[in-house]
N, C-alpha and C positions, 0 to 999 in steps of 0.2 A: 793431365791438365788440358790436351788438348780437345778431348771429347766437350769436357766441360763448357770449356772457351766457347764452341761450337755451338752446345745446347743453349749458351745464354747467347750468343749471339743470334741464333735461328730462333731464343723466346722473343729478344729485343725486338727483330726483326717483323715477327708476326703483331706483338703488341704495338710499332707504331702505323702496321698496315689496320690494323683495327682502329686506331685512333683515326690515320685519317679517310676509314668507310666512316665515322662516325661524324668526322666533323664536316667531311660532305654531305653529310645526311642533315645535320645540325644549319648546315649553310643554308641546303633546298627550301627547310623546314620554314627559314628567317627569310628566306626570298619571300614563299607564299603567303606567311603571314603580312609581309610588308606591301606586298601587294593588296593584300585582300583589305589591310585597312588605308589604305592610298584612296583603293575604288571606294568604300564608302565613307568618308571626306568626300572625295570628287562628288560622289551622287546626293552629297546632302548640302554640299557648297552650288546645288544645281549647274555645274559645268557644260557647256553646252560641248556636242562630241564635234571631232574632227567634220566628221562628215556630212552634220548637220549646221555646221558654219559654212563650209564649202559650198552644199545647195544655197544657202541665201544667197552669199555673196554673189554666186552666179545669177539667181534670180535677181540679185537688186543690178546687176551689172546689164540684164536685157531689160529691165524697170528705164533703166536710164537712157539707153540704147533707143526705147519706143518713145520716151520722153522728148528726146531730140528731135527726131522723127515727126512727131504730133507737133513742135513746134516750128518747124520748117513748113509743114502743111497747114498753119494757121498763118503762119507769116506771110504765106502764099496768096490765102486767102481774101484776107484783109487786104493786101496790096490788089487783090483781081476785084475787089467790093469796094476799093477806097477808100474804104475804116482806116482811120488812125490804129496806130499800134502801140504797143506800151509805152508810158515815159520814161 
């Protein structure tokens, strides 16, 4: 009885090591595909990427920076020419 006991315990043992290579295998499988249809949604809902938001927003943040700037040096202006300035 005891060999028995043994063999089905050493079958048990190997068949739920094979289940779970398999349902990690199963998992990986469901990652990629869930990825892979995420990325095309994203690329057909035209998403703009991380790091092409990032460059704008930095461009628009020196946009505003030199905007400032140009208005200082008109204001300036105006007051050394005695132009009115805006109302």
């Amino acid at each position: 009885m005891t060999q028995t006991s043994n063999r089905f315990l050493d079958e048990m043992a190997r068949l739920m090591n094979d289940a779970a290579g398999v349902a990690s295998g199963v998992r990986r499988e469901l990652d990629t595909a869930f990825r892979s249809q995420a990325d095309r949604i994203l690329r057909d809902l035209d998403v703009v990427k991380r790091e092409e938001f990032e460059a704008v927003k930095e461009m628009a943040r020196i946009a505003r920076e030199e905007n400032e700037a140009l208005k200082v040096r008109v204001a300036a202006l105006e007051a050394k020419l005695g132009a009115p300035g805006p109302a």
